[in-house]
C-alpha positions in Angstrom: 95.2 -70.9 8.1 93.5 -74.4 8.7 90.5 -75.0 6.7 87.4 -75.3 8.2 86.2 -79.0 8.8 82.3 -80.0 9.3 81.1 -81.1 12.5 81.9 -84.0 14.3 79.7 -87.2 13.2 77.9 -84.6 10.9 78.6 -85.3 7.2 78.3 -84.0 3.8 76.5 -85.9 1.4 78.3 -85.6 -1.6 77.6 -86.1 -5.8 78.7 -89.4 -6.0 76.5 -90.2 -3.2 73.3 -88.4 -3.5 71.8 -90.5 -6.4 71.4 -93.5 -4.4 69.7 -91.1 -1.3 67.0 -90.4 -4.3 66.8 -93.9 -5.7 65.9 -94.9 -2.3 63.6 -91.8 -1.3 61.5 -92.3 -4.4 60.8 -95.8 -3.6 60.2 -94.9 -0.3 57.5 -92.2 -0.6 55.9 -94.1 -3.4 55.0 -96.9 -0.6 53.9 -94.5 1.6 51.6 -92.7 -1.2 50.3 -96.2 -1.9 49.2 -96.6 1.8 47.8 -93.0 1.2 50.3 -91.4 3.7 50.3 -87.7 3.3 53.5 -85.7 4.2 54.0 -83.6 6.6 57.3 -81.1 6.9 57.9 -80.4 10.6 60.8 -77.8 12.0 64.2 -79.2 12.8 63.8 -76.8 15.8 61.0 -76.8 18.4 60.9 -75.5 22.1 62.4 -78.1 24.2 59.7 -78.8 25.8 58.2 -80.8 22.7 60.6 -83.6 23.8 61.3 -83.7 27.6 57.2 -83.7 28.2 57.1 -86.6 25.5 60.5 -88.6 25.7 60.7 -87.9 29.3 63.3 -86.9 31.5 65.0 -89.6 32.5 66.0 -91.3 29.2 69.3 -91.0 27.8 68.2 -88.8 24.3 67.2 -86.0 26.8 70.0 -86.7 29.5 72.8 -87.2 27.6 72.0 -86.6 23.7 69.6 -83.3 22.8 71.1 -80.3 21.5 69.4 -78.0 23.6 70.0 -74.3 24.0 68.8 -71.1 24.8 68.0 -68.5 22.3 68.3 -64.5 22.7 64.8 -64.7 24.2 66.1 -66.8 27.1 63.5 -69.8 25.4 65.0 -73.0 25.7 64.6 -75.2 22.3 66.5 -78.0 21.1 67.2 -79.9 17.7 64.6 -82.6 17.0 66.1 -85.7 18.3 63.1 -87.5 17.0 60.5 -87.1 14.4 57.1 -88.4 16.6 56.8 -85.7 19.0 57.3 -82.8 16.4 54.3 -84.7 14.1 52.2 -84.7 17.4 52.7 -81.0 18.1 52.0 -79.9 14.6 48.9 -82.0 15.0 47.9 -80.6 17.7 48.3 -77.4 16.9 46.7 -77.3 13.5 43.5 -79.4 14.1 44.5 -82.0 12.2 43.2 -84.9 14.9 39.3 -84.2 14.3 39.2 -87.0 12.2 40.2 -90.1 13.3 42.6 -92.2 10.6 44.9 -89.1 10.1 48.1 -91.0 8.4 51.2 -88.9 7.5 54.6 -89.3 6.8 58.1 -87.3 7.0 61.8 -87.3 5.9 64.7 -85.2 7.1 67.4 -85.2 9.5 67.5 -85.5 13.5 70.5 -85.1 16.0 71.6 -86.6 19.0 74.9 -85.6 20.6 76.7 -88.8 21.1 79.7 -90.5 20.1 79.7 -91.2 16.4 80.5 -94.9 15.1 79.6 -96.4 12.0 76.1 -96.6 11.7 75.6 -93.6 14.4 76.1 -90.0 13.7 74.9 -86.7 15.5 73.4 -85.6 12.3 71.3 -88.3 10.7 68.4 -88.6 8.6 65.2 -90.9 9.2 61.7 -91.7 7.2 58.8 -91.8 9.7 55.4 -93.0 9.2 52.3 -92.2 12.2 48.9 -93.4 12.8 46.3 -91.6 14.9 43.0 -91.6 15.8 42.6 -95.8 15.0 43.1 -98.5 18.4 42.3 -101.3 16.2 44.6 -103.8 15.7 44.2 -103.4 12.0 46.5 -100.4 12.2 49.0 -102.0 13.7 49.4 -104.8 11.0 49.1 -102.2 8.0 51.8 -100.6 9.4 54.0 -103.0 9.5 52.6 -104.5 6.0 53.5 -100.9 4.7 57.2 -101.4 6.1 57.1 -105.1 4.4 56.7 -103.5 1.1 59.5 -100.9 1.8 61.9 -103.8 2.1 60.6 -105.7 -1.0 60.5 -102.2 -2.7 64.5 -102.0 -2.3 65.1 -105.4 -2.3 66.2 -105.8 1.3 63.1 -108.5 2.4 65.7 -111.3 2.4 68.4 -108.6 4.9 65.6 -108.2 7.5 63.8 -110.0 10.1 60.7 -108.4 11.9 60.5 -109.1 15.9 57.1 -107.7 17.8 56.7 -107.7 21.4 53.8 -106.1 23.4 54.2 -102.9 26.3 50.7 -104.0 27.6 49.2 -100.0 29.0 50.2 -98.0 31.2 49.1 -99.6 34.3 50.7 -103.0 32.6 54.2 -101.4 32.5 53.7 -99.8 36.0 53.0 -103.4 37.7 55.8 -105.0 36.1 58.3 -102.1 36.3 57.7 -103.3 40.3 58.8 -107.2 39.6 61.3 -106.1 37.5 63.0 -104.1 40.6 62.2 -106.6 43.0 63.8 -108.9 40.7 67.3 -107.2 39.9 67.4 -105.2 43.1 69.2 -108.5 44.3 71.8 -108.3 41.6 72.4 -104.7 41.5 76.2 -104.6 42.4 76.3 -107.0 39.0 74.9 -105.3 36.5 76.8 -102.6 34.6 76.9 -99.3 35.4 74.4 -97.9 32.8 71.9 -100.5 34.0 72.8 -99.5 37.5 71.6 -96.1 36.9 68.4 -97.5 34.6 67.0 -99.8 37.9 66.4 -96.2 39.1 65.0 -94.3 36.1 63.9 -96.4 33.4 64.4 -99.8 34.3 63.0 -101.5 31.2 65.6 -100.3 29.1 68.1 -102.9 31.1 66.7 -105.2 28.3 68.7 -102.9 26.0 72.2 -103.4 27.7 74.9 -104.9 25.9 76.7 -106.1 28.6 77.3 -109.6 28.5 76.8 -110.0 32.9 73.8 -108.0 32.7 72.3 -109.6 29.3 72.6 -113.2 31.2 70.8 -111.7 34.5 68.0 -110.4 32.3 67.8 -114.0 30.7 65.9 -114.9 33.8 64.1 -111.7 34.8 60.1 -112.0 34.5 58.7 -111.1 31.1 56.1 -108.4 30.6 53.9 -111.1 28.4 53.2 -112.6 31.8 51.7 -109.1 33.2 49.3 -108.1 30.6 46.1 -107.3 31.0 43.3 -109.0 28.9 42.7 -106.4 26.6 46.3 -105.7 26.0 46.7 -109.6 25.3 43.9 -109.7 22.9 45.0 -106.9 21.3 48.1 -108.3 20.3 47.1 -111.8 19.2 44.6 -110.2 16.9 48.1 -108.2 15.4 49.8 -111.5 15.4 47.0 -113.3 13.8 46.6 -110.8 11.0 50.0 -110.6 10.4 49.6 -114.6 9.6 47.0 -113.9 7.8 49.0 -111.6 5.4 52.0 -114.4 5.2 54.3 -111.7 7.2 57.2 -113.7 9.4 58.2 -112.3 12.6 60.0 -113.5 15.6 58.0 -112.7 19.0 61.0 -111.2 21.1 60.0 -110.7 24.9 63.1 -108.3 25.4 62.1 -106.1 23.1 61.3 -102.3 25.2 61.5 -99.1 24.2 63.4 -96.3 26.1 60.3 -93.5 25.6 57.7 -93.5 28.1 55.1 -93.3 25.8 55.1 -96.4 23.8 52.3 -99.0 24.8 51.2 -101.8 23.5 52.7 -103.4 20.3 56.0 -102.6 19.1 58.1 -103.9 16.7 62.0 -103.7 15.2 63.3 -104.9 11.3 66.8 -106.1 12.4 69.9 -107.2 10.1 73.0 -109.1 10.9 74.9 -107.4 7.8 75.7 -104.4 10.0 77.5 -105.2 13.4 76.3 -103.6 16.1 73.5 -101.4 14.8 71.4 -104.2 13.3 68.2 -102.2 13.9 67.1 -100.5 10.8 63.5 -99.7 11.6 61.7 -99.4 15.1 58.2 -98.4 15.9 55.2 -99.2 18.2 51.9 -97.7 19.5 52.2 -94.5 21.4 48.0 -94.2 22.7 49.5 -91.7 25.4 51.4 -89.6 23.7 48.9 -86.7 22.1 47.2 -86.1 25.3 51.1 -86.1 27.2 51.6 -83.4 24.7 48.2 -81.6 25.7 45.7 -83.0 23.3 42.9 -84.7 23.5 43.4 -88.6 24.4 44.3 -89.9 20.9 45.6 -93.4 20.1 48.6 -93.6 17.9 51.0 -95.7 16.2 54.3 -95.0 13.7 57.8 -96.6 13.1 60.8 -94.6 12.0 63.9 -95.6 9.4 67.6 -94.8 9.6 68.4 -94.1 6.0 72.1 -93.9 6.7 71.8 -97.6 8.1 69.1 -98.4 5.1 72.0 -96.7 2.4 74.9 -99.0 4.0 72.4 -102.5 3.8 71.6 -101.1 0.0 75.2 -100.6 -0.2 76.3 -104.1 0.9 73.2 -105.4 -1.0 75.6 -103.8 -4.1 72.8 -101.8 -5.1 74.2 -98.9 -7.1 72.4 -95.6 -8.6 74.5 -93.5 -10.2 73.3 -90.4 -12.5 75.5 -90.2 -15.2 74.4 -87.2 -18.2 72.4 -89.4 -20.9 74.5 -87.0 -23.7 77.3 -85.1 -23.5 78.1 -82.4 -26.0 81.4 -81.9 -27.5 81.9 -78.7 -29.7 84.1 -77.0 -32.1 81.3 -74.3 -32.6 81.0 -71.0 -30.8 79.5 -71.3 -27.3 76.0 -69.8 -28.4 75.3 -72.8 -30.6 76.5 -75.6 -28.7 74.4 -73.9 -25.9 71.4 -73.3 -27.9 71.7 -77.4 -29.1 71.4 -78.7 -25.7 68.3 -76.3 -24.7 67.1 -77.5 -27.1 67.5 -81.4 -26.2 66.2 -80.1 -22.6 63.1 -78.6 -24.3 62.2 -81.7 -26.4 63.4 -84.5 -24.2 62.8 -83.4 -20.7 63.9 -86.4 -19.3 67.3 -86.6 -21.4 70.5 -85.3 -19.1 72.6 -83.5 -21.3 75.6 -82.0 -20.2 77.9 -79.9 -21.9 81.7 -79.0 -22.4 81.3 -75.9 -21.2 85.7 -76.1 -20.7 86.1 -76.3 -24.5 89.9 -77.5 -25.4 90.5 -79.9 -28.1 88.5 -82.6 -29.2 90.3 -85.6 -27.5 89.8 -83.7 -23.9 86.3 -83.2 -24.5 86.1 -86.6 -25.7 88.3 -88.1 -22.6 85.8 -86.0 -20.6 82.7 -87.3 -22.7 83.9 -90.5 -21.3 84.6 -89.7 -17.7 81.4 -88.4 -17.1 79.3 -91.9 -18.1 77.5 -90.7 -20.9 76.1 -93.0 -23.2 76.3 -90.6 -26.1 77.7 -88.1 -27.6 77.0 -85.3 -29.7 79.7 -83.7 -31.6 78.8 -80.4 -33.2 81.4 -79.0 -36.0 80.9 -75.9 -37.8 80.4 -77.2 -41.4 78.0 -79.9 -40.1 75.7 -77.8 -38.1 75.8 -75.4 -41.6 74.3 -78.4 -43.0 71.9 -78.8 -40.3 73.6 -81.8 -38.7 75.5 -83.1 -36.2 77.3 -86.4 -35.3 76.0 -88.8 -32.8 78.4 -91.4 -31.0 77.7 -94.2 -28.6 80.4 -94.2 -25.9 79.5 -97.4 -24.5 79.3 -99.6 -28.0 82.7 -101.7 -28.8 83.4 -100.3 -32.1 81.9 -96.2 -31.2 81.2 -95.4 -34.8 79.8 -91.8 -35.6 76.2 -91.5 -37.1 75.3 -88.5 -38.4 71.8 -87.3 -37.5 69.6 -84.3 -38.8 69.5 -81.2 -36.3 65.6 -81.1 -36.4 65.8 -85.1 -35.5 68.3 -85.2 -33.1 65.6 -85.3 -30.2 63.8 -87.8 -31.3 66.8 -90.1 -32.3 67.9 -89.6 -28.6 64.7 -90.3 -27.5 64.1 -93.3 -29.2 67.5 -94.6 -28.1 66.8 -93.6 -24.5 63.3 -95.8 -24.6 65.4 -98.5 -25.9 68.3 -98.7 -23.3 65.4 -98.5 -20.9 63.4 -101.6 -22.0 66.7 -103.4 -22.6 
């Protein structure tokens, strides 16, 4: 009998990886506590409607990438493909938009059926941040000041570059969606076949094509910058100006579009050349549209959302490394209850000391070659006619000569504290 593999382009994250996914979500969520983001926990299943009345229809996540089924009630719902729709739902339906300047934030994973590449998976994972309630141009550039200090947070700032681009409104997008056609309408039979397909449905998202034919066609298509309307234009040179203000670079990229109907207004991308392909590690834009689309009241909004399988391969080739070796590991030649008792013990004193134990027993040079496997800095050896003497045997792992130091039971704690505070400042 075969075993039984995970899903396609759905992966386990395993020991050796999870202490970096930490590392980074720590860092992460503090930034978004310092902004006072609050965070929200949405389903990873909603009725399926939560994302074809936002997204729209004719995109590719609904036509091509949502797992969407029905259940034994004959409901249709589908996996979250995205986290902004879900937030807006909740919203919604909790009452939390009576107040304007709700800000909130989310983690977890989203999927999207498509074919998996590096840097692209049908399960992945994303942190979200979203705005609502505030039009001022002031949100938009603390937004993108909060994603700033994710980068310098992690130490990517000098990986990324930040491109902005304006959707104008509604009425914007809908008078140059009609030059845009008339425009490529004449080169139809040129452009590739997804484009093809996009002149019909979503024609801004031609921007988005990687095809070399196309991409040169679109070089000299009319720009939306040229059909804003005043108050969309003023809007985003206030963005642009405060974003000088606050000494934050950025590349004005006319191409830049978004797939979902309900982005307006400014968006923006953090793009890196360190990984191929799928160099866009954060996206996000204003979405003013969007909560009355999903049947509240008219309710401006804007958030961004980060790949962290795409931020964990930049922190990766960054050679960032956070690995969570035990602080102490306990070898033994005393009976299980002791050595057990010892490192509760340690737990109870030192709360932030790992300790793990032999729990395998053997002789002392496997423990030891285990001591040593597992990273520990120390460790404690416990023999019966020390600990009748009320002490035990302390040994750095990591020093060049490894001598043993023998240390008083009822002052083993602090002695491993104090050592911990020391490899910490040093």
């Amino acid at each position: 009998m075969n075993n039984i593999q995970s899903i396609r382009g759905m992966h386990d994250i395993l020991p050796e990886q999870s202490p970096l996914w930490r590392w980074l979500e720590k860092r992460v969520s503090n930034a978004f506590a310092a902004y006072d983001f609050q965070e929200i926990r949405i389903p990873m299943l909603e009725k399926a409607e939560v994302f074809t009345r936002a997204i729209g229809q004719a995109t590719d996540v609904v036509e091509k990438e949502m797992y969407t089924f029905e259940d034994r009630n004959g409901e249709l719902l589908s996996l979250r493909p995205e986290g902004t729709a879900g937030v807006v739902r909740s919203a919604i339906q909790h009452g939390l938009l009576s107040v304007p300047g709700l800000k909130v934030w989310y983690q977890g994973p989203m999927f999207r059926h498509e074919r998996p590449q590096k840097g692209r998976q049908r399960q992945f994972h994303q942190f979200g941040a979203e705005v609502f309630g505030i039009e001022a141009a002031a949100a938009d550039a603390e937004l993108i000041a909060l994603g700033e200090r994710i980068w310098r947070a992690i130490g990517l700032s000098d990986r990324v570059r930040l491109e902005i681009n304006s959707l104008g409104d509604r009425e914007d997008r809908q008078r140059y969606r009609r030059q845009l056609v008339d425009f490529l309408q004449p080169h139809r039979d040129a452009l590739d076949e997804d484009s093809q397909r996009r002149l019909e449905t979503n024609p801004l998202r031609i921007f988005d094509s990687k095809n070399e034919r196309t991409r040169q066609i679109m070089a000299n298509a009319p720009r939306l910058a040229d059909a804003l309307s005043e108050p969309a234009r003023a809007h985003f040179e206030e963005v642009c100006g405060l974003l000088d203000d606050l000494g934050i670079a950025y590349e004005i990229n006319p191409g830049l579009v978004r797939g979902l109907d309900y982005y307006c207004r400014t968006v923006f991308e953090w793009i890196t050349e360190d990984l191929g392909a799928q160099g866009t590690v954060c996206a996000g834009g204003r979405y003013n549209d969007l909560v009355e689309i999903q049947g509240g009241k008219p309710t401006p909004g804007i958030g961004f959302a980060m790949g962290v399988e795409r931020l964990l391969a930049l922190l990766e080739s960054a050679g960032v490394e956070a690995a969570q070796a035990p602080h102490v590991f306990i070898v033994s030649r005393v009976a299980p209850q002791t050595m057990l008792s010892v490192a509760e013990r340690l737990r109870d004193e030192v709360p932030e000391l790992r300790v793990a134990v032999s729990l395998a027993g053997g002789s002392m040079k496997s423990q030891f070659k285990r001591a040593d496997r597992s990273g520990a800095r120390w460790s404690v050896i416990l023999g019966e006619s020390e600990i009748e003497a009320g002490q035990v045997a302390i040994k750095d792992l990591r020093a060049e000569r490894g001598e043993q130091e023998m240390v008083h039971l009822d002052e083993l704690a602090g002695h491993l504290q104090s050592a911990l505070a020391g490899t910490e400042r040093g």
